[in-house]
C-alpha positions in Angstrom: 16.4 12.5 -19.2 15.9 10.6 -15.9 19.5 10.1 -13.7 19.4 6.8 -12.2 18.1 3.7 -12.0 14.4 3.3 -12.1 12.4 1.6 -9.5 12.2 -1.7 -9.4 14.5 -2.3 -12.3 17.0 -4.2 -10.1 14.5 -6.0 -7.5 13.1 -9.3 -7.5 9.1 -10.2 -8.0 8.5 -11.4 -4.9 5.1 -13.6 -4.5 1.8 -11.5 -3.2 0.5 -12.7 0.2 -3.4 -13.4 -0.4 -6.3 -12.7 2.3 -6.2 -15.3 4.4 -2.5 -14.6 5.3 -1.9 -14.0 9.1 1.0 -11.4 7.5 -1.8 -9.4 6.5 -3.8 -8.9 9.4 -0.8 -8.4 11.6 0.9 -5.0 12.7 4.0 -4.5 11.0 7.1 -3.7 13.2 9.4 -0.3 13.2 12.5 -0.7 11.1 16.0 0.1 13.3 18.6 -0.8 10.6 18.7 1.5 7.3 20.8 -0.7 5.5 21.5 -2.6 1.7 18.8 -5.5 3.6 16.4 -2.1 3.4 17.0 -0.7 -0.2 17.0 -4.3 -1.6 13.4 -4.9 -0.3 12.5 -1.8 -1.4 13.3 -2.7 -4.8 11.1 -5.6 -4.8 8.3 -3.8 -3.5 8.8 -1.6 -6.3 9.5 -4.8 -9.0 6.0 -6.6 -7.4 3.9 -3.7 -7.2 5.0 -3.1 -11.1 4.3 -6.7 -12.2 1.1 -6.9 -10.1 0.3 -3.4 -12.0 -0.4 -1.7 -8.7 0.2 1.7 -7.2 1.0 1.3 -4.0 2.6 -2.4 -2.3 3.5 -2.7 1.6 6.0 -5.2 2.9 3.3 -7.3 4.7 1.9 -8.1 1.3 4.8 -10.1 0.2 5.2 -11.4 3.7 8.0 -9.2 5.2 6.3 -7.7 8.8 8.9 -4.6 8.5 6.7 -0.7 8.1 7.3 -0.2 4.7 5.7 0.9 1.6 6.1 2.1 -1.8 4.0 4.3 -4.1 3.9 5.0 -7.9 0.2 6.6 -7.9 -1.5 9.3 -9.7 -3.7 11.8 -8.0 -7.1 13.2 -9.6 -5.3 16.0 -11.2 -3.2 13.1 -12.8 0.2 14.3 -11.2 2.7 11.5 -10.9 3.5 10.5 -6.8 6.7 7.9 -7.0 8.0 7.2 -3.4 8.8 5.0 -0.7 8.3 5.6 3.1 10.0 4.0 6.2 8.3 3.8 9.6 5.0 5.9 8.1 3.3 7.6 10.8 -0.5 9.0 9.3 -0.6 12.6 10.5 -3.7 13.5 9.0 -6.7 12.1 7.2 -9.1 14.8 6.8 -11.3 16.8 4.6 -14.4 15.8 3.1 -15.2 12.3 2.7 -15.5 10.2 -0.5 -16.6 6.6 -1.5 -14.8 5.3 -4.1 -13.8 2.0 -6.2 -10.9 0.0 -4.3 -9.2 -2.7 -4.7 -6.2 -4.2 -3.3 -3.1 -6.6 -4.9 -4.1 -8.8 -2.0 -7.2 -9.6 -2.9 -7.0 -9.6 -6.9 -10.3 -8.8 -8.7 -11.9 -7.6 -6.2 -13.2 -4.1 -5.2 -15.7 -2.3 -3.7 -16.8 0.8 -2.3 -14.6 2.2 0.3 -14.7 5.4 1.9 -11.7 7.6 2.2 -10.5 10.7 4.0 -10.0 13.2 0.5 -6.7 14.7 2.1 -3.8 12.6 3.9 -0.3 13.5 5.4 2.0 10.6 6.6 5.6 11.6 8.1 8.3 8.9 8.2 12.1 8.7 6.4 13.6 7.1 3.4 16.0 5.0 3.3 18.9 6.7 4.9 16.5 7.6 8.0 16.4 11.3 6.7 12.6 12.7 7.5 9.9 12.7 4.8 6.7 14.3 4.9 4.0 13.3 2.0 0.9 14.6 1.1 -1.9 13.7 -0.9 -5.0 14.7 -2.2 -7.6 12.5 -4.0 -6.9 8.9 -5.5 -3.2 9.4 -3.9 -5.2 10.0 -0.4 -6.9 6.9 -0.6 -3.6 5.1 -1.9 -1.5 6.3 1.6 -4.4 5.4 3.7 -4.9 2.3 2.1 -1.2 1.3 2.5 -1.0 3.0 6.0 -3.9 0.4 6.8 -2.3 -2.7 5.9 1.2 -2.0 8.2 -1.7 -1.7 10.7 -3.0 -5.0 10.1 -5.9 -3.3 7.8 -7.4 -4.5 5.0 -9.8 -2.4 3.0 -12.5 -5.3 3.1 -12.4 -4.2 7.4 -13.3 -1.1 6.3 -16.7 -1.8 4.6 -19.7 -3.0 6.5 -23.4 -4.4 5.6 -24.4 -5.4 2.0 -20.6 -4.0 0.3 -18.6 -6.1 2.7 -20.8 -9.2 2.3 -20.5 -9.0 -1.4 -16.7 -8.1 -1.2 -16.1 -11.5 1.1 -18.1 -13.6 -0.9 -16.3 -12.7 -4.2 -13.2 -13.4 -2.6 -14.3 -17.1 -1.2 -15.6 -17.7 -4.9 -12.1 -16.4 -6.3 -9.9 -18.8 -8.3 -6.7 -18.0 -5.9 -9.2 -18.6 -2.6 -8.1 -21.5 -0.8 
């Protein structure tokens, strides 16, 4: 039996910032005050990622410029990775290199091929400011790169180049939520 609440039961759907956004291709800014401001956003991250049936949401994506993520992502050996992460820093995105199938909440329905560092660590703190280190292998990699990217003002789509971006960007113009 699990003690506590579980994520995202108490937040608040928040709505998803689509490309286009200036929040999303802007750097996201270091968080200085660990307070009930920090855990409540955290809970809608958690509550939006959930409804959006994501594994991973940044605070960018629903407009908040604060360097925050959350994380509720499998890796390939299909081992559960639930977490948050304050002020991430990546510390290493090695190991061999992989092109895989991504998408991103941002961008719904679209994905392409995207190539991804196999390993990742990212250091930053949870929500009291006490350190946290986490590290990933596989699909849970490419998940903490992927949200690493967007608090840098990264979307996957910058990531791809020649006939896959072209055919990424056109999907998205011809998408129903384009404007």
């Amino acid at each position: 039996m699990r003690n506590g609440t579980i994520p995202g039961s108490t937040g608040t759907v928040r709505p998803m910032r689509l490309l286009g956004d200036p929040a999303l291709g802007a750097t996201c800014r270091e968080i200085t005050t660990f307070d009930t401001g920090l855990a409540r956003l955290v809970e809608d991250l958690y509550a939006t990622m959930y409804a959006a049936d994501g594994v991973g949401l940044s605070a960018n994506q629903i407009g908040v410029p604060l360097r925050v993520f959350v994380y509720d992502c499998p890796d390939d050996d299909d081992r559960r990775n639930l977490g948050h992460i304050v002020n991430p820093r990546l510390i290493r995105a090695d190991g061999i290199t992989v092109t895989g199938p991504e998408g991103c909440l941002s961008l719904p329905g679209i994905n392409a091929g995207t190539t991804r560092f196999d390993e990742t660590v990212v250091e930053g703190t949870d929500l009291q400011g006490a350190p946290v280190r986490i590290e990933g292998t596989g699909f849970f990699a490419r998940c903490l790169q992927h949200e690493y990217d967007h608090l840098e003002g990264t979307l996957f789509t910058d990531r791809l180049t020649g006939l896959r971006r072209r055919r990424a960007l056109r999907a998205a113009r011809r998408a129903p939520w384009a404007t």
